[in-house]
C-alpha positions in Angstrom: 58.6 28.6 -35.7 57.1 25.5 -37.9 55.0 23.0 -35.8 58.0 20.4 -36.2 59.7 23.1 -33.9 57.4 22.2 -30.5 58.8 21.1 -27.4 57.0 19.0 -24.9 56.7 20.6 -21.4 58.3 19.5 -18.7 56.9 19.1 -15.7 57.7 22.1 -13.8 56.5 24.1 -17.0 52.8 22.2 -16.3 53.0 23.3 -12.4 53.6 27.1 -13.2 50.4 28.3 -14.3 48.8 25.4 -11.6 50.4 27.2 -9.2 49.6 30.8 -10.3 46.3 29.8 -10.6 45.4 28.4 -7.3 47.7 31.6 -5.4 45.3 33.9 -7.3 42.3 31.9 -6.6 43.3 31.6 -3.2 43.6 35.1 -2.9 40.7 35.8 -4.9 38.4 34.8 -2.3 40.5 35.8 0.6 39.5 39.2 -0.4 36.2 38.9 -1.7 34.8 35.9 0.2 31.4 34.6 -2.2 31.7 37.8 -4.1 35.5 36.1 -6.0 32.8 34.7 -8.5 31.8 38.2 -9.8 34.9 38.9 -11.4 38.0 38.6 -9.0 38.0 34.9 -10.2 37.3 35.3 -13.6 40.6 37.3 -13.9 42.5 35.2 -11.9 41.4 32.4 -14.7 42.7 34.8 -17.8 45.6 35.9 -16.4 46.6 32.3 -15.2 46.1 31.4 -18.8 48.2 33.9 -20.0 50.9 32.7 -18.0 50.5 29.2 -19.9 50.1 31.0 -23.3 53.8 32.4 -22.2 54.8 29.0 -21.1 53.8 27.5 -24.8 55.3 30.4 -26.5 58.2 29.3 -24.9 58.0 25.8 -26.0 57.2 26.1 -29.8 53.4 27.1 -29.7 52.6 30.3 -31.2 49.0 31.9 -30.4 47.4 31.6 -33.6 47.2 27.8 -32.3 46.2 28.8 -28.9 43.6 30.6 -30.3 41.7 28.2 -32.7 41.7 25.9 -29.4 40.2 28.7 -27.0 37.6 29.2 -30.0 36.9 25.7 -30.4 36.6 25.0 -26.5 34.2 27.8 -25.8 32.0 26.7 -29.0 31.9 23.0 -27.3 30.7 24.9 -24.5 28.1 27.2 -26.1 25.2 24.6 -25.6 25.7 24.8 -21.8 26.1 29.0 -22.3 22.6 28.6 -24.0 21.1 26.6 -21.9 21.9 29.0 -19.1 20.5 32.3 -20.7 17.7 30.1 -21.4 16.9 28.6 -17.6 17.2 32.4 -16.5 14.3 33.1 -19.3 12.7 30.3 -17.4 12.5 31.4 -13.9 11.2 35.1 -15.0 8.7 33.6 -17.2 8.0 30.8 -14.4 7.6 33.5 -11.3 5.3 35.8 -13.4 3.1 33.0 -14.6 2.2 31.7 -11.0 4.2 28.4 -11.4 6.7 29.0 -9.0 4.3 30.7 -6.6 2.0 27.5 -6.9 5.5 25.3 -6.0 5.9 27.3 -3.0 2.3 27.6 -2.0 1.8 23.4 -2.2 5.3 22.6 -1.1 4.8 24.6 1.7 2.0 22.3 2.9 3.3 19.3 2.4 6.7 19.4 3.3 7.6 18.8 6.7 10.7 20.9 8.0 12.2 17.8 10.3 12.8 15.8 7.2 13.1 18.4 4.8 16.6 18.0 3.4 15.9 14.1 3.3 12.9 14.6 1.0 14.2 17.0 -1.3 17.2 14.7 -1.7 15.3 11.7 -2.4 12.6 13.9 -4.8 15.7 15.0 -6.9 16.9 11.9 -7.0 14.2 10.1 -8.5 13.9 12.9 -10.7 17.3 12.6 -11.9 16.9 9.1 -12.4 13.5 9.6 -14.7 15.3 12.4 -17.2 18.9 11.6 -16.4 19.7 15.6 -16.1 20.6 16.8 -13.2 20.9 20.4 -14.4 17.2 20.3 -15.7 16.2 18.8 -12.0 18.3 22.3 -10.3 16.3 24.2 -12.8 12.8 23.5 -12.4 12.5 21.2 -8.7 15.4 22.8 -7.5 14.3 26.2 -7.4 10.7 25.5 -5.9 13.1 23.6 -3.1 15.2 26.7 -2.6 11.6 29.1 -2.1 10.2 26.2 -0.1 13.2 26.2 2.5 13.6 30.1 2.6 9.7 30.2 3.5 10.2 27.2 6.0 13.3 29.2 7.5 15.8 26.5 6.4 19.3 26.5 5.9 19.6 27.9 1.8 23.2 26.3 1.8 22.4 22.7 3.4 19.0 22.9 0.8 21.0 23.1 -2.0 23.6 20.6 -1.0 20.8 17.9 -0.5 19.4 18.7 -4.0 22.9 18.9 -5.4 23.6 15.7 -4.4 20.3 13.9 -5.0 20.1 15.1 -8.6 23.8 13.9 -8.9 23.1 10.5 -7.7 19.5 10.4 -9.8 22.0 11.5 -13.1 24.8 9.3 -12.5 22.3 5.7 -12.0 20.6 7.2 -14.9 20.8 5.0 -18.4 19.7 8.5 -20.1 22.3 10.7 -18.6 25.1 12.1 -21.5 28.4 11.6 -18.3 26.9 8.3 -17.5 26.8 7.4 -21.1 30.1 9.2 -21.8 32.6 7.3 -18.7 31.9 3.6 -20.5 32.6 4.5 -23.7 36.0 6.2 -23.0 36.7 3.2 -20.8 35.9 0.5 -22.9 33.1 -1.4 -21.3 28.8 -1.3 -21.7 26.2 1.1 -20.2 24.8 -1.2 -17.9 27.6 -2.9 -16.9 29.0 0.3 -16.1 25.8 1.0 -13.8 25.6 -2.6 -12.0 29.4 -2.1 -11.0 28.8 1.6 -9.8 26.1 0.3 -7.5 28.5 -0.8 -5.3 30.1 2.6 -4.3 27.0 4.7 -5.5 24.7 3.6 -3.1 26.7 3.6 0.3 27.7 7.3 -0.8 24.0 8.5 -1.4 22.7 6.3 2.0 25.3 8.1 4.2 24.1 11.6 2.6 20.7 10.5 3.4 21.5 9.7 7.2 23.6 12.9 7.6 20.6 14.8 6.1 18.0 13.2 8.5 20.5 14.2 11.2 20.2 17.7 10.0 16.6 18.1 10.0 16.2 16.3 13.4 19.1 18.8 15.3 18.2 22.4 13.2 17.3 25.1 15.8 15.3 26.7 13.6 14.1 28.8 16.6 15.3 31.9 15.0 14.2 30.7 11.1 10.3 30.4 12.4 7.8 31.9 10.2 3.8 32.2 9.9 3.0 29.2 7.2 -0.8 31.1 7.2 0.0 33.9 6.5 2.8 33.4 4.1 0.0 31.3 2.3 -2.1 34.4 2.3 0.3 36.8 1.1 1.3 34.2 -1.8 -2.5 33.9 -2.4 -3.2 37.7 -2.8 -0.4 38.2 -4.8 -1.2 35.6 -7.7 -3.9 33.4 -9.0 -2.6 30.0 -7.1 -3.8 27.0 -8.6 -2.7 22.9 -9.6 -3.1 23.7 -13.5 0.4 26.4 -12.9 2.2 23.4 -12.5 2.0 22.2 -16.0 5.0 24.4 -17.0 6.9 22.2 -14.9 5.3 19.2 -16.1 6.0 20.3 -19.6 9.4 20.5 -19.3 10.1 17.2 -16.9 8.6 15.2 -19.7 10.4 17.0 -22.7 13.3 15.7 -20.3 12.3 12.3 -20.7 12.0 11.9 -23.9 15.3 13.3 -24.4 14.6 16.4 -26.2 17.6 18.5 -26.1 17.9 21.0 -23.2 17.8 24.1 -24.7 14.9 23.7 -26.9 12.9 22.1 -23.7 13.6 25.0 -21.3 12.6 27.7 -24.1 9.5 25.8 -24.6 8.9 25.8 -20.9 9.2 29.6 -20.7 6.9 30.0 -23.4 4.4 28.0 -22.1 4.8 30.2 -18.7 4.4 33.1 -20.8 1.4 31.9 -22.0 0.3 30.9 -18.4 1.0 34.7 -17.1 -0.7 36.0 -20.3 -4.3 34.0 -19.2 -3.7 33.7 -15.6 -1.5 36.5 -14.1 -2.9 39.8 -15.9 -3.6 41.4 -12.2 0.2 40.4 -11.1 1.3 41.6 -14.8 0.3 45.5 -14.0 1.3 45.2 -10.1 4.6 44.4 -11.6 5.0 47.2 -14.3 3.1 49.8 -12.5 -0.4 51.1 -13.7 -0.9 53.5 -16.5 -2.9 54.5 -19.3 -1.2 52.5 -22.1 -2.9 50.2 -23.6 -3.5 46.6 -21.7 -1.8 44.8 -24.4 1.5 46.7 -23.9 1.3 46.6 -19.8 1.3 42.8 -20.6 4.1 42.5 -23.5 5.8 45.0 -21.3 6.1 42.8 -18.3 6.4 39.2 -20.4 9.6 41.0 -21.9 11.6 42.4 -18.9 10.3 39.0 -16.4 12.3 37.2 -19.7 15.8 39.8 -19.8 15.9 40.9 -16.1 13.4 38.7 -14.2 10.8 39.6 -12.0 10.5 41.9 -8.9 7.9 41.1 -6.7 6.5 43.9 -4.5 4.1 42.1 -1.7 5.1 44.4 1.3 6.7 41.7 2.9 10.8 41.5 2.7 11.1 38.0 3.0 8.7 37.4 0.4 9.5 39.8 -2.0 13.5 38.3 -1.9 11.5 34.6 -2.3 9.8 35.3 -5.4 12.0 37.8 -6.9 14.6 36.6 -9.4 15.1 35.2 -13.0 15.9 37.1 -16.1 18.9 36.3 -18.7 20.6 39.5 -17.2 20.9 37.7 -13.8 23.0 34.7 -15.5 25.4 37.1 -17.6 28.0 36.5 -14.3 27.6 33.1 -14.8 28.3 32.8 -18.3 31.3 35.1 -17.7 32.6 33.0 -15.5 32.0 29.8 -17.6 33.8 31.3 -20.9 37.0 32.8 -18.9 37.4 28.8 -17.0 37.2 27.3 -20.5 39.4 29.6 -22.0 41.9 28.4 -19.5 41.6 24.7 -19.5 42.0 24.8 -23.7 44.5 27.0 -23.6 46.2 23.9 -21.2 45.1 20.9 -23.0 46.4 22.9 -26.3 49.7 23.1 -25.0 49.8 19.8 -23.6 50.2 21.2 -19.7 47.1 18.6 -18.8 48.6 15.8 -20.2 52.2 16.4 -18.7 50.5 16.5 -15.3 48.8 13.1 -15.8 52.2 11.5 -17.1 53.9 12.5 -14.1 51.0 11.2 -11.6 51.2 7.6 -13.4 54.2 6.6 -12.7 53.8 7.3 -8.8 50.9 4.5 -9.2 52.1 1.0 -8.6 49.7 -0.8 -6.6 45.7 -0.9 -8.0 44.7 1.3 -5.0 47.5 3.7 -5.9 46.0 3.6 -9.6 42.4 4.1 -8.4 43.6 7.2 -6.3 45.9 9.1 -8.6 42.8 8.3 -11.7 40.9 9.8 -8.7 43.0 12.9 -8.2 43.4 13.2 -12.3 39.2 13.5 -12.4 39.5 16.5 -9.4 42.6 17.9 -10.9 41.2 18.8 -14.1 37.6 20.1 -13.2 39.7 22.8 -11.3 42.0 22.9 -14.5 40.0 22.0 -17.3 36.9 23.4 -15.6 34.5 21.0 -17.8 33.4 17.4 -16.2 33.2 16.0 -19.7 37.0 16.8 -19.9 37.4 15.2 -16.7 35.9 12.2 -17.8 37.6 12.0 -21.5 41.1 13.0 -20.7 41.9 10.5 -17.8 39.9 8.2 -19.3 42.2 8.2 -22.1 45.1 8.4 -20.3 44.6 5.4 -17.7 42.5 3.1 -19.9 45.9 1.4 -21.6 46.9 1.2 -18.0 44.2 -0.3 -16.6 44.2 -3.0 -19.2 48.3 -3.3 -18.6 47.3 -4.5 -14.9 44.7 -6.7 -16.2 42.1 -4.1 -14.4 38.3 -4.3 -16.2 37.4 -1.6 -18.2 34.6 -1.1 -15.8 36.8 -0.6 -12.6 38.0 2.8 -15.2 34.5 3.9 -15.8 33.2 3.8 -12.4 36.0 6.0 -10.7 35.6 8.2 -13.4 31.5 8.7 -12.4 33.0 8.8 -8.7 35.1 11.8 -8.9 35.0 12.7 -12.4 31.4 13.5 -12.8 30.2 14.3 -8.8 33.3 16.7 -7.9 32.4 19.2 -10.9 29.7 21.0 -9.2 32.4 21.5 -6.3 34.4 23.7 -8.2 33.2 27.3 -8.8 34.4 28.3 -11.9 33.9 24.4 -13.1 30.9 25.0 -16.2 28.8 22.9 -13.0 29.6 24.6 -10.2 28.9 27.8 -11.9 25.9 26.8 -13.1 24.2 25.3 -10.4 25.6 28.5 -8.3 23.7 30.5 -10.7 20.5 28.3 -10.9 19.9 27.9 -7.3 21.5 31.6 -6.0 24.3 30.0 -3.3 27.5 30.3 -3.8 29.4 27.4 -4.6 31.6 27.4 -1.3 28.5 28.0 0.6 26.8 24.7 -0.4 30.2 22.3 -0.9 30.3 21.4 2.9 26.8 20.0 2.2 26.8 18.2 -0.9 27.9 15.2 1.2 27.1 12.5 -1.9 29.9 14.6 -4.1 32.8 14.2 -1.3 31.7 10.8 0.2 31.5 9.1 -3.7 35.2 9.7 -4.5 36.3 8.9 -0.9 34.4 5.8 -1.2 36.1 4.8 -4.3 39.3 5.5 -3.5 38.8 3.3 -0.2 37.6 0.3 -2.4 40.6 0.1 -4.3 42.6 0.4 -1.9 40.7 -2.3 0.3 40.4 -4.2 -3.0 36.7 -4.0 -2.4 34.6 -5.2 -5.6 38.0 -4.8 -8.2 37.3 -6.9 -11.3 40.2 -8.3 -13.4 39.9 -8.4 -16.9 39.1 -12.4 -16.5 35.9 -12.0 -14.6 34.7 -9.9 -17.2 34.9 -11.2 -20.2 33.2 -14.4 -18.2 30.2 -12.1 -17.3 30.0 -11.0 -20.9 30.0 -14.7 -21.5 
């Protein structure tokens, strides 16, 4: 059947694999509760996209085109399948060379539990802000957090929300960040315009995460979650060579950040540098780890450089709780991940292909007919398709494209657009598990994605906070008022 040939779904043909998606997903982790990332949803993904290959068969499509689009949307996603091989290369290399012990071992002492999920908020945040990556900031701060509040006998899930949604804020205030960059230009308006009119709903969202976190710290019983700080600094101390210098991996790669030196290239270099670290600094921990025997030293050490890199380190202090702290890492240990990642793509192409996204957002416009109703369905478009799509930069392109006339119809600034496409667009990505986001940071920081949404209170607060200021016609600009600002 020639390409002339195609039909364009209908609406009903967009909701099928929608719905057979979220009943498998649904029961997906009915059955297998945090364990549905480790393969149940993965299926439920495929199959749910072979239901909407069947759907474009039907319409016209055949699946050589359905193929070139999988191919081509899993190759736009390769950097971010690189990247994650690389950060688990990272966190090996990073344990073995002492520079994640040394996080622990400082943080430790200057943390103070009460406030805990305030700070590490605010610390990703700034962070964020400085590199404008909030996946490099879950990679490197992020982890040290993560140790930090298991030593402390924090709450893992609450710890990751607050650095979820610190580095979120920090990357979406950020002039350097890609989304952040990405949501003006779709729209039609400048960079910092775009950030001056986010400030308005940005900043409420991350102040009422901050409060909510205080509240947290001050109301923990961490009665049952107490441990020895001495002697957890002891154990740390006789396991590795502890010491200020083992944080310059860290620094390395913060500042390769902000210069805007591409991810992948930064993180390898920051696991090389580690490697070189563990290789001056770490030879005792080096044999500890691959077990003493009459090889020669240099193999012991190439021997447990290259498994920390492919399956991560093992740590064997005597102590559970420690050994689970500094054990972890390896590419191996983010092969779920990527799994996960290619098999959500491969959906969301194999729906954009076939015009099922689109059909979807057609259908939502014409139920908008006041601003506020415009501001919530663009809302619902950005959520809709980082559970579809499963990419944020989809959900920002796509209903970018497909409100921007509209906006401009209602005589609605280009930057009203870009901002609720940062507010629920960008943030909400990380809430989705199969979403390239939420799988990554999942994998990163070793919480399941449903574990840590209820505390990722910046994510869920920004689009609310949106939404509520169109509909209040809070801080809406008209076309008018901003071609005087440019003026």
């Amino acid at each position: 059947m020639s390409n002339s040939e195609v039909r364009e779904p209908s609406f009903f043909d967009a909701l099928i694999p929608v719905i057979a998606l979220v009943s498998m997903l649904s029961l997906s982790v009915y059955l297998y509760g945090d364990g549905s990332s480790s393969g149940a949803n993965q299926i439920a993904l495929i199959m749910a996209g072979c239901i909407a290959l069947m759907v474009g068969i039907k319409n016209g499509y055949t699946w050589r085109d359905v193929e070139k689009a999988v191919a081509q949307g899993i190759a736009n996603t390769f950097g971010a399948i690189l990247i994650l091989m690389a950060v688990g290369m990272l966190v090996g290399a990073w344990i073995l060379s002492g520079t994640v012990p040394s996080m622990i071992y400082y943080g430790l002492q200057i943390l103070n539990p009460t406030i805990f999920y305030f700070t590490a908020c605010v610390l990703c945040a700034i962070t964020a802000i400085s590199i404008g990556s909030s996946w490099t900031v879950a990679a490197t701060i992020g982890i040290s957090l993560m140790a930090i509040a298991a030593s402390l006998g924090l709450n893992p899930a609450i710890t990751a929300g607050a650095i979820i949604s610190g580095a979120y804020f920090g990357d979406k205030m950020s002039p350097l960040s890609d989304t952040t960059n990405l949501a003006p230009a779709v729209a039609g308006t400048d960079l910092f315009t775009h950030i001056r009119h986010m400030t308005w709903t940005t900043f409420p969202s991350i102040g009422i995460a901050l409060v909510l976190y205080l509240i947290l710290g001050f109301t923990e019983d961490r009665e049952s979650g107490v441990v020895d700080l001495h002697a957890q600094l002891e154990l740390i101390e006789s396991n590795f060579d502890i010491g200020l210098y083992l944080l310059l991996p860290l620094v390395a790669v913060l500042y390769m950040a902000y210069k805007k030196k591409p991810a992948f290239p930064a993180i390898v270099v920051g696991a090389m540098v580690g490697v070189v670290f563990a290789i001056i600094f770490q030879r005792d921990t080096i044999e500890a780890f691959v077990g003493a025997s009459d090889r020669m030293q240099l193999v012991i050490i190439l021997d447990g450089i290259w498994q920390s890199l492919f399956a991560g380190f093992t740590a064997n202090t005597g102590d559970s709780t420690m050994d689970e702290l500094l054990t972890g890492g390896g590419m191996a240990g983010m092969m779920n991940t990527i799994w996960l990642v290619m098999c959500a793509i491969t959906f969301g192409s194999i729906m954009e292909k076939l015009g099922l996204l689109k059909r979807l957002v057609i259908g939502l416009i014409n139920m908008a007919q006041t601003t506020g109703s415009l501001i919530f369905v663009t809302a619902m478009t950005c959520i809709g398709v980082n559970i579809l799509a499963a990419d944020q930069y989809i959900a920002v392109v796509l209903p970018g494209r497909m409100y921007r006339l509209e906006f401009k119809r209602r005589n609605l600034a280009a930057k009203n657009l870009s901002r609720a496409l940062e507010d629920t667009g960008t943030v909400t990505s990380v809430l989705v598990p199969w979403n390239t986001c939420g799988a990554y940071f999942s994998g990163v920081l070793g919480i399941a994605t449903f574990a840590y949404l209820p505390y990722c209170f910046f994510n869920w607060i920004s689009p609310i906070i949106s939404v509520a200021y169109g509909i209040l016609n809070i801080k809406i600009s008209p076309i008018i008022e901003e071609e005087v600002l440019a003026e």
